[in-house]
Gaussian input, Z-matrix of N, CA and C with variables (Angstrom, degrees):
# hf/3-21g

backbone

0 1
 N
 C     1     B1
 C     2     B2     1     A1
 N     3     B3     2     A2     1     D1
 C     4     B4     3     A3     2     D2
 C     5     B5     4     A4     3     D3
 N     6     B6     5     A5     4     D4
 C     7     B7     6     A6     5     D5
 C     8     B8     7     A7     6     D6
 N     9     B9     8     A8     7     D7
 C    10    B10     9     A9     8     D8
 C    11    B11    10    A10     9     D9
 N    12    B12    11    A11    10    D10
 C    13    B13    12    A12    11    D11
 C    14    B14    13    A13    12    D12
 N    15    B15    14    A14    13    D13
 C    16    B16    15    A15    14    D14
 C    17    B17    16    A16    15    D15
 N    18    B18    17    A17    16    D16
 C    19    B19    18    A18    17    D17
 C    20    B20    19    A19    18    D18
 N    21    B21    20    A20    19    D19
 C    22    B22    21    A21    20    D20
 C    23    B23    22    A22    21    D21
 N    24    B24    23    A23    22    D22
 C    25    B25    24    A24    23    D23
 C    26    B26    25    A25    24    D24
 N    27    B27    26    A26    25    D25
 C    28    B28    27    A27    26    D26
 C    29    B29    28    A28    27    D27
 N    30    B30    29    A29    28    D28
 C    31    B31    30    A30    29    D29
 C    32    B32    31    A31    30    D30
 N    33    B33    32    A32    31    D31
 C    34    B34    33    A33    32    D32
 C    35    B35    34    A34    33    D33
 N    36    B36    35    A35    34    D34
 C    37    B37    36    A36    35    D35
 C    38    B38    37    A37    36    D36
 N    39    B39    38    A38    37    D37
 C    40    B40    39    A39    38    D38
 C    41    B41    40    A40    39    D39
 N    42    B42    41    A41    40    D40
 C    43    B43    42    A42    41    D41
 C    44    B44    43    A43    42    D42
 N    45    B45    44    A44    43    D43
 C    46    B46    45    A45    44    D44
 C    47    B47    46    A46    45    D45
 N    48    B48    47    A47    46    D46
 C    49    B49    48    A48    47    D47
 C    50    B50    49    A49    48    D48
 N    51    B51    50    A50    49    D49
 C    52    B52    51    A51    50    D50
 C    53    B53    52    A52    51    D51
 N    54    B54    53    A53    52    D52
 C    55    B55    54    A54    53    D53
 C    56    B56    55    A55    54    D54
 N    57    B57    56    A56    55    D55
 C    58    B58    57    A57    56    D56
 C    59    B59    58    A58    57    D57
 N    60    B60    59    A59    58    D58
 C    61    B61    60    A60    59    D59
 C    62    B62    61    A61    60    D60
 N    63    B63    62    A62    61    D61
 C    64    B64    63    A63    62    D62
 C    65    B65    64    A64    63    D63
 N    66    B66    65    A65    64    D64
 C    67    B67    66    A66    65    D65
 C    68    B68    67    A67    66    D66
 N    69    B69    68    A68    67    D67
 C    70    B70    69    A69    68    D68
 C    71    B71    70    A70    69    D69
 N    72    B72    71    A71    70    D70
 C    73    B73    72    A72    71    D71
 C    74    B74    73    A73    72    D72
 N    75    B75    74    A74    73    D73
 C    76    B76    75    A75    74    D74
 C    77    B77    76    A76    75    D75
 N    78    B78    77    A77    76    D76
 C    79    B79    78    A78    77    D77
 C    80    B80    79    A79    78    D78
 N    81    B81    80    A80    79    D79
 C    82    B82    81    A81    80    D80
 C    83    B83    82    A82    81    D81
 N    84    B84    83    A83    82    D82
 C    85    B85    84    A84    83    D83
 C    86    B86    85    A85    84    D84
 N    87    B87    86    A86    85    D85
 C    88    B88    87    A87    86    D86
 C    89    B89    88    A88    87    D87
 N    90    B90    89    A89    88    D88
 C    91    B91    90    A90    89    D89
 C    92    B92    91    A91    90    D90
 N    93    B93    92    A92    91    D91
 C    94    B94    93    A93    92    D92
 C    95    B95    94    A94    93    D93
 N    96    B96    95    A95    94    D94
 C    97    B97    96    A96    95    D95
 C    98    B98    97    A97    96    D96
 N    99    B99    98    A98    97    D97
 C   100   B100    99    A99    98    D98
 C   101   B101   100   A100    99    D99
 N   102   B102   101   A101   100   D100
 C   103   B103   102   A102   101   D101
 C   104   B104   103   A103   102   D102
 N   105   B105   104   A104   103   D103
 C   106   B106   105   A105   104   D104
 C   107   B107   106   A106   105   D105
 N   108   B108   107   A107   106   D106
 C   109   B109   108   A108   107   D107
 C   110   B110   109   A109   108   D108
 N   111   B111   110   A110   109   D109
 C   112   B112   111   A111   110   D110
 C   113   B113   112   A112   111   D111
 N   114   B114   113   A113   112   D112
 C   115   B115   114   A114   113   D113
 C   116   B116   115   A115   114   D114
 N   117   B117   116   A116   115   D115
 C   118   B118   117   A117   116   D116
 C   119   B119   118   A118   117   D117
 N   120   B120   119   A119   118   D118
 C   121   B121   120   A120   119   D119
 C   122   B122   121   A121   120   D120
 N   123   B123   122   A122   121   D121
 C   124   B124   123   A123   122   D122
 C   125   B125   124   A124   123   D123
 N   126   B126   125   A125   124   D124
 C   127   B127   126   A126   125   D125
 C   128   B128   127   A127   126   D126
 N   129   B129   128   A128   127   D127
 C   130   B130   129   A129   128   D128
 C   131   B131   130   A130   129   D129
 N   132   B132   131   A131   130   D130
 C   133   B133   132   A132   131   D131
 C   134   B134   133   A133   132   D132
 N   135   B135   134   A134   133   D133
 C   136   B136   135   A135   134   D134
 C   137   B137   136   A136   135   D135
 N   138   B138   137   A137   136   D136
 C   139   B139   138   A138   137   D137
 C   140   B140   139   A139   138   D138
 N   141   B141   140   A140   139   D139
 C   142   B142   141   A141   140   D140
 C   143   B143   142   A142   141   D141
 N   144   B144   143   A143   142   D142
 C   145   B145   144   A144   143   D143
 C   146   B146   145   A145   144   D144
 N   147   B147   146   A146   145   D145
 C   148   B148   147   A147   146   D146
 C   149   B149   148   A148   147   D147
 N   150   B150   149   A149   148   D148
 C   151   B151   150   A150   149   D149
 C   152   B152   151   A151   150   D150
 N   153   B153   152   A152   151   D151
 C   154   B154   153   A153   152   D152
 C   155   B155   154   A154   153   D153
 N   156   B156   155   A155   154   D154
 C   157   B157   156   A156   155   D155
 C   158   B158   157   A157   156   D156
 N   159   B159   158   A158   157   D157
 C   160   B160   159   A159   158   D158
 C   161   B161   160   A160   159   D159
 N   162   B162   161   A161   160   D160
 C   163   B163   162   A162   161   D161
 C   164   B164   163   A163   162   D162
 N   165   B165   164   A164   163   D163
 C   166   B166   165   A165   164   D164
 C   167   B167   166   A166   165   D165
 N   168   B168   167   A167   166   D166
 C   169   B169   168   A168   167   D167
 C   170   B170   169   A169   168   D168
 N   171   B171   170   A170   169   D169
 C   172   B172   171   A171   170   D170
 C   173   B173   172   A172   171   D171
 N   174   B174   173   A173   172   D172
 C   175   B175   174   A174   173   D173
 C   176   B176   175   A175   174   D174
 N   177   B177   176   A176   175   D175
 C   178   B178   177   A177   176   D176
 C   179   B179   178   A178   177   D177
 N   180   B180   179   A179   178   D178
 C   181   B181   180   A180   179   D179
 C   182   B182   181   A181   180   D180
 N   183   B183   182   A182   181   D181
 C   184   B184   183   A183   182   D182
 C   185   B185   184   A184   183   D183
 N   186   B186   185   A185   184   D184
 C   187   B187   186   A186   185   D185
 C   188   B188   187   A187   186   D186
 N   189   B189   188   A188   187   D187
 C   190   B190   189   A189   188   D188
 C   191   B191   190   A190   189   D189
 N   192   B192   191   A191   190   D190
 C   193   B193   192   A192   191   D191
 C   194   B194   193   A193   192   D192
 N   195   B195   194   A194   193   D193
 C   196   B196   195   A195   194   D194
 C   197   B197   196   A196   195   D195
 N   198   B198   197   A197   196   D196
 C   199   B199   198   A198   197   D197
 C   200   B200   199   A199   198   D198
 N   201   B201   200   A200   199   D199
 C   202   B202   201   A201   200   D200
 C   203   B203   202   A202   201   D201
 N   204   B204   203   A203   202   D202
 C   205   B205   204   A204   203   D203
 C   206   B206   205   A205   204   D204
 N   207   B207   206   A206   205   D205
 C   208   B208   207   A207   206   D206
 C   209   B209   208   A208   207   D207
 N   210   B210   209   A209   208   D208
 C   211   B211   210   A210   209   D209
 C   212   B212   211   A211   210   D210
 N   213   B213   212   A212   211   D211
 C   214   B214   213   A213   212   D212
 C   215   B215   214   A214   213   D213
 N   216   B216   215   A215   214   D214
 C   217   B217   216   A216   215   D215
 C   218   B218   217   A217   216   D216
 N   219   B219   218   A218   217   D217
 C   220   B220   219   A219   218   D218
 C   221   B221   220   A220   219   D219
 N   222   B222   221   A221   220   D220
 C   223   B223   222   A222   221   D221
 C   224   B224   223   A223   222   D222
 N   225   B225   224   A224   223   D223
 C   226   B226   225   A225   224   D224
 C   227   B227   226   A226   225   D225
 N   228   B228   227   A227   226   D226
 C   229   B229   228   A228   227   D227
 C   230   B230   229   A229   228   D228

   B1=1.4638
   B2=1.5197
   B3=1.1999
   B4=1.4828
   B5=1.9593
   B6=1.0928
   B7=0.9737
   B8=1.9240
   B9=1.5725
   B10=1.8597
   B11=1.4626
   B12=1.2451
   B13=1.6538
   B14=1.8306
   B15=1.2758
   B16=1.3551
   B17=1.7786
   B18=1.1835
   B19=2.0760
   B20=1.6969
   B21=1.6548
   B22=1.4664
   B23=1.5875
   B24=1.1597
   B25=1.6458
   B26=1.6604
   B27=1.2979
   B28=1.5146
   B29=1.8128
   B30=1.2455
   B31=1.4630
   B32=1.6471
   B33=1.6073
   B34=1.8438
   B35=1.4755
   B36=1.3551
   B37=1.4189
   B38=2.0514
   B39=0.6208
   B40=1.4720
   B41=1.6243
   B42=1.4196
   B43=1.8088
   B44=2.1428
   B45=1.6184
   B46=1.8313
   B47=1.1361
   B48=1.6293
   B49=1.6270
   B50=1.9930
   B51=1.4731
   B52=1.6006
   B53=1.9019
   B54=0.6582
   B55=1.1765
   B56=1.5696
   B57=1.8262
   B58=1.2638
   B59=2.1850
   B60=1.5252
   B61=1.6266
   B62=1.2385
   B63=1.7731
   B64=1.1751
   B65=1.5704
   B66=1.3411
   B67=1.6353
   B68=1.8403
   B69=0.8844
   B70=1.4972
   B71=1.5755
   B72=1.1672
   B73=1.1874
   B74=1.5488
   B75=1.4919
   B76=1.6247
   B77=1.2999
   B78=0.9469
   B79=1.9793
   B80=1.3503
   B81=1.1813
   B82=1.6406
   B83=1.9139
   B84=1.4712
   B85=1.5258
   B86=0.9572
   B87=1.6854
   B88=1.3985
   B89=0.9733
   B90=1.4511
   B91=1.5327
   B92=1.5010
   B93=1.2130
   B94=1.5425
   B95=1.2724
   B96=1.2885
   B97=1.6832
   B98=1.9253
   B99=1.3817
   B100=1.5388
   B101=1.8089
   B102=1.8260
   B103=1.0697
   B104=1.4887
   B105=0.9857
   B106=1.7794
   B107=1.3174
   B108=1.8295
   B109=1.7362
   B110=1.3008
   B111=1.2092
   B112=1.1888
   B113=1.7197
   B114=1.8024
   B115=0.6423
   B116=1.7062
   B117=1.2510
   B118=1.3669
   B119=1.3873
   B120=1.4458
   B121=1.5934
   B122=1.6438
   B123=1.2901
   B124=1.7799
   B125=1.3625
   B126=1.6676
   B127=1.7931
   B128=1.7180
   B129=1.4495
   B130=1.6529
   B131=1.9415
   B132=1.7096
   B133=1.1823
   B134=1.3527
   B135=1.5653
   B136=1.7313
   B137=1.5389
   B138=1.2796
   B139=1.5239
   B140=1.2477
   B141=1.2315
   B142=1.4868
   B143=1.2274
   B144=1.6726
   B145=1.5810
   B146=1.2458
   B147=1.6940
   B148=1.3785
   B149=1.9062
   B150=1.1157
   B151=1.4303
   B152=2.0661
   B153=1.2135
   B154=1.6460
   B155=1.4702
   B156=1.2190
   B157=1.8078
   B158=1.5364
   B159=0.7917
   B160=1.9400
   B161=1.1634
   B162=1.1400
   B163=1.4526
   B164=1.8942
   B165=0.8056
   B166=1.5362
   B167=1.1758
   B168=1.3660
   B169=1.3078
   B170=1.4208
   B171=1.7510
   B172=1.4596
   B173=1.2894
   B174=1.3630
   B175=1.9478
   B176=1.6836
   B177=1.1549
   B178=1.7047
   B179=1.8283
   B180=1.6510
   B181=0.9946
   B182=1.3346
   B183=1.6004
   B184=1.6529
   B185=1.6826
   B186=1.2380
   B187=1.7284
   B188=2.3589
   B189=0.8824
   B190=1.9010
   B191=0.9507
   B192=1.2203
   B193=2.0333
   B194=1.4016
   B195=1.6508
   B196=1.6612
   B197=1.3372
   B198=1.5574
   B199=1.2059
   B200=2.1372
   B201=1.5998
   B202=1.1122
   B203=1.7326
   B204=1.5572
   B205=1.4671
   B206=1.6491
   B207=1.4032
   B208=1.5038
   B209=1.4337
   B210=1.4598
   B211=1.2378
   B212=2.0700
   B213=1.3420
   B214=1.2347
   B215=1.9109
   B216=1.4221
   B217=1.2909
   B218=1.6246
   B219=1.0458
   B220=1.4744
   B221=1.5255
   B222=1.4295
   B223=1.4494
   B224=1.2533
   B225=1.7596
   B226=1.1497
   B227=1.9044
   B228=0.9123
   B229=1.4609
   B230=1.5342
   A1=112.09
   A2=112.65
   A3=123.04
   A4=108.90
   A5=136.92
   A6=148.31
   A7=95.96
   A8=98.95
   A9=116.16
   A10=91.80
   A11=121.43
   A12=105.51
   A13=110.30
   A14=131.94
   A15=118.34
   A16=91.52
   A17=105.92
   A18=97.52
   A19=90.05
   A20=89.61
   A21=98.22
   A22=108.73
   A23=148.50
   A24=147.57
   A25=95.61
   A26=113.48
   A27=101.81
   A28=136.56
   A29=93.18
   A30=98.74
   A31=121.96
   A32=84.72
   A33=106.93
   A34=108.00
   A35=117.30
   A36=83.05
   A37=80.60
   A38=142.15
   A39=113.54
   A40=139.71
   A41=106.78
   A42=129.59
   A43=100.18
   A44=86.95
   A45=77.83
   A46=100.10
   A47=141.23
   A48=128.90
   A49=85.58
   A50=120.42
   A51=100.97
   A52=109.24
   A53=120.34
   A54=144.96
   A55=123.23
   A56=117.28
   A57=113.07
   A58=88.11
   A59=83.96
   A60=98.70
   A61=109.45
   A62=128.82
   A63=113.61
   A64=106.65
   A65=95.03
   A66=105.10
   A67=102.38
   A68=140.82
   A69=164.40
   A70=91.32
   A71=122.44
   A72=110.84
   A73=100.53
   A74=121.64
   A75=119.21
   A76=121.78
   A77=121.32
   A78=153.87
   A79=96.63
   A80=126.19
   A81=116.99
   A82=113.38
   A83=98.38
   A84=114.24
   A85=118.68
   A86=126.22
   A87=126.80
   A88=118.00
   A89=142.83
   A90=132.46
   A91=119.19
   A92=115.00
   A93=109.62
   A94=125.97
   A95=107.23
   A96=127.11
   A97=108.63
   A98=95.76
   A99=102.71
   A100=104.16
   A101=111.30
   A102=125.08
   A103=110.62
   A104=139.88
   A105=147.32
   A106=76.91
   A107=127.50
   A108=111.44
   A109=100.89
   A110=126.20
   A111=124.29
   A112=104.38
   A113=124.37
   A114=122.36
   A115=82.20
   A116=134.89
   A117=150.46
   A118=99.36
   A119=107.26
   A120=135.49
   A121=107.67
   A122=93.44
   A123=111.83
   A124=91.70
   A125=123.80
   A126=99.36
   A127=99.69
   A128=105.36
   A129=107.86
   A130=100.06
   A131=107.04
   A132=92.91
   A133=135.61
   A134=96.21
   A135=111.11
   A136=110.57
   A137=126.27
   A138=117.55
   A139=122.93
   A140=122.94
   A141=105.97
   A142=111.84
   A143=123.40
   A144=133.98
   A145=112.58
   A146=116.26
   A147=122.69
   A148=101.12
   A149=132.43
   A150=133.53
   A151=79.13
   A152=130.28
   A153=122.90
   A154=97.35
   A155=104.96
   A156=113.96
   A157=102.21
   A158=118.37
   A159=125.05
   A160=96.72
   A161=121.52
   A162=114.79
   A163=97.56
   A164=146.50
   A165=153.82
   A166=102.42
   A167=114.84
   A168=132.49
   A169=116.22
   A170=93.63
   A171=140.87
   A172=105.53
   A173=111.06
   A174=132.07
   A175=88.41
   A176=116.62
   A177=113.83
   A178=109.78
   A179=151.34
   A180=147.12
   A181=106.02
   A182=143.07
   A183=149.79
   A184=89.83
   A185=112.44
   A186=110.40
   A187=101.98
   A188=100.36
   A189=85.30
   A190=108.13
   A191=142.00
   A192=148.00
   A193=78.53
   A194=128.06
   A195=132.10
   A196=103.14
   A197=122.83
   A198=141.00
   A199=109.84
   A200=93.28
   A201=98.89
   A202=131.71
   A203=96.26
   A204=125.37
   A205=107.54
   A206=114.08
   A207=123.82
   A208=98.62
   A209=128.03
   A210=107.22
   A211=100.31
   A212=125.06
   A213=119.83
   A214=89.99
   A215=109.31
   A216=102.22
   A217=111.71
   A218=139.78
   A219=150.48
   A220=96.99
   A221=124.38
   A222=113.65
   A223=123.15
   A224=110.83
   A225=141.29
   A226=117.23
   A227=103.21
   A228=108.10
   A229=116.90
   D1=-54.01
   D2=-177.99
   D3=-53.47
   D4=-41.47
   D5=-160.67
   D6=-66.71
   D7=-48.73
   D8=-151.62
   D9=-91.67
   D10=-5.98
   D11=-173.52
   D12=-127.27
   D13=-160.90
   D14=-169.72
   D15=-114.72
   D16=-33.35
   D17=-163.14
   D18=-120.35
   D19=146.67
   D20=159.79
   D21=-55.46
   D22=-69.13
   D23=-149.56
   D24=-59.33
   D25=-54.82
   D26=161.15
   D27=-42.41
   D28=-27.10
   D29=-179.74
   D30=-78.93
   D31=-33.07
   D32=169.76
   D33=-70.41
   D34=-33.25
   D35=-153.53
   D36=-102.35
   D37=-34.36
   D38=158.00
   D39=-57.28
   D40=-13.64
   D41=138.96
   D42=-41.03
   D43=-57.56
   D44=-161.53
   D45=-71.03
   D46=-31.14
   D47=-144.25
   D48=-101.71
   D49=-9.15
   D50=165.73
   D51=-92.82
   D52=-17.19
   D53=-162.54
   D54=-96.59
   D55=-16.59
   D56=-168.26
   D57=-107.74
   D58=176.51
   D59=177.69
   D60=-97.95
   D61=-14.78
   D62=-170.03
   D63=-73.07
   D64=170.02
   D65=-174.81
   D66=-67.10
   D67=179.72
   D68=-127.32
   D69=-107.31
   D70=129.36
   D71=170.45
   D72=98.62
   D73=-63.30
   D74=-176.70
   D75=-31.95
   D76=-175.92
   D77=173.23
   D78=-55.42
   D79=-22.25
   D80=170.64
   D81=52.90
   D82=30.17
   D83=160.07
   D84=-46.04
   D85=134.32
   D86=143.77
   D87=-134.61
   D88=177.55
   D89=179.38
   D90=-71.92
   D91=124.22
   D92=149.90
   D93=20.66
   D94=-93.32
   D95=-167.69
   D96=-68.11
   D97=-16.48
   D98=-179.20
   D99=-78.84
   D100=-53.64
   D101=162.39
   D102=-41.93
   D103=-62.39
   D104=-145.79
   D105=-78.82
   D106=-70.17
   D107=-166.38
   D108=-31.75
   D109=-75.82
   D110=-121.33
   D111=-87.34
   D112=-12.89
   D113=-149.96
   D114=-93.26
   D115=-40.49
   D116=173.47
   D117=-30.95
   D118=-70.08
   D119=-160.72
   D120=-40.30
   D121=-48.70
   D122=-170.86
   D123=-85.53
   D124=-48.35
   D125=-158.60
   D126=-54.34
   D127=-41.51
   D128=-153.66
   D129=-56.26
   D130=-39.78
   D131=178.93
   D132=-64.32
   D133=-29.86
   D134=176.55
   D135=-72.34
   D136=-16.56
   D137=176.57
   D138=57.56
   D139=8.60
   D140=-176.04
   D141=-120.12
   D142=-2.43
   D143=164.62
   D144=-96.03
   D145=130.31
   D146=-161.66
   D147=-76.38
   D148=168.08
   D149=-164.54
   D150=-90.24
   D151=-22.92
   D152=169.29
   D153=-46.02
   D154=-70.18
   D155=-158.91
   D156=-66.36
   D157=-37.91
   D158=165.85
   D159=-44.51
   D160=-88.98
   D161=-143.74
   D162=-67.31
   D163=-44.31
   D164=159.30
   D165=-17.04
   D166=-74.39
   D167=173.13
   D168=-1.59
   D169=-74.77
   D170=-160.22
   D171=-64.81
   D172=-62.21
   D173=173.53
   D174=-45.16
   D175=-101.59
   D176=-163.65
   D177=-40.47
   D178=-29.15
   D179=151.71
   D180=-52.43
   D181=-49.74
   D182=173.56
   D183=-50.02
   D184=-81.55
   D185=-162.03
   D186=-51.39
   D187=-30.87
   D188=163.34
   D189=-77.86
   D190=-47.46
   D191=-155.14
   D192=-58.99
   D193=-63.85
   D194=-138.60
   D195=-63.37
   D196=-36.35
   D197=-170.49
   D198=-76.57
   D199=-10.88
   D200=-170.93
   D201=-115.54
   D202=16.75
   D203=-160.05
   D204=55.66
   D205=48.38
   D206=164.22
   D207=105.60
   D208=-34.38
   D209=-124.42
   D210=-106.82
   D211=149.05
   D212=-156.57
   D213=-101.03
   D214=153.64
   D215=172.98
   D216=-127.33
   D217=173.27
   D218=178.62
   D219=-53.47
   D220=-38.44
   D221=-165.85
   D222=-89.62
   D223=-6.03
   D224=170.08
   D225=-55.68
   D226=-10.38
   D227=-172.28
   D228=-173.21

């Protein structure tokens, strides 16, 4: 994703809309820990977000997911 698009948050949230179960169109949910991989995966490759702003990031997206029976949504970030 990261390679084909211009911003990491772009890369996520078309990560979530291939990646979620809702039907077409939905909230484009996925879990947490699926979000955090992948969001890690890409910052580390993109290099230009410090592992500070990562994990920050991550903490304030975790405290919505928790509120959300785990699960992270498109509007989340």
């Amino acid at each position: 994703c990261l390679t084909l698009l211009q911003s990491l948050l772009s890369s996520m949230k078309h990560a979530c809309e291939i990646l979620t179960r809702d039907p077409e169109g939905g909230a484009a949910r996925i879990p947490f820990e699926t979000f955090s991989f992948l969001y890690s995966y890409l910052t580390h490759i993109d290099g230009e977000i410090s592992e500070e702003k990562m994990e920050a990031f991550l903490k304030g997206i975790k405290e919505q997911a928790d509120q959300q029976s785990g699960m992270v949504l498109l509007r989340n970030f």
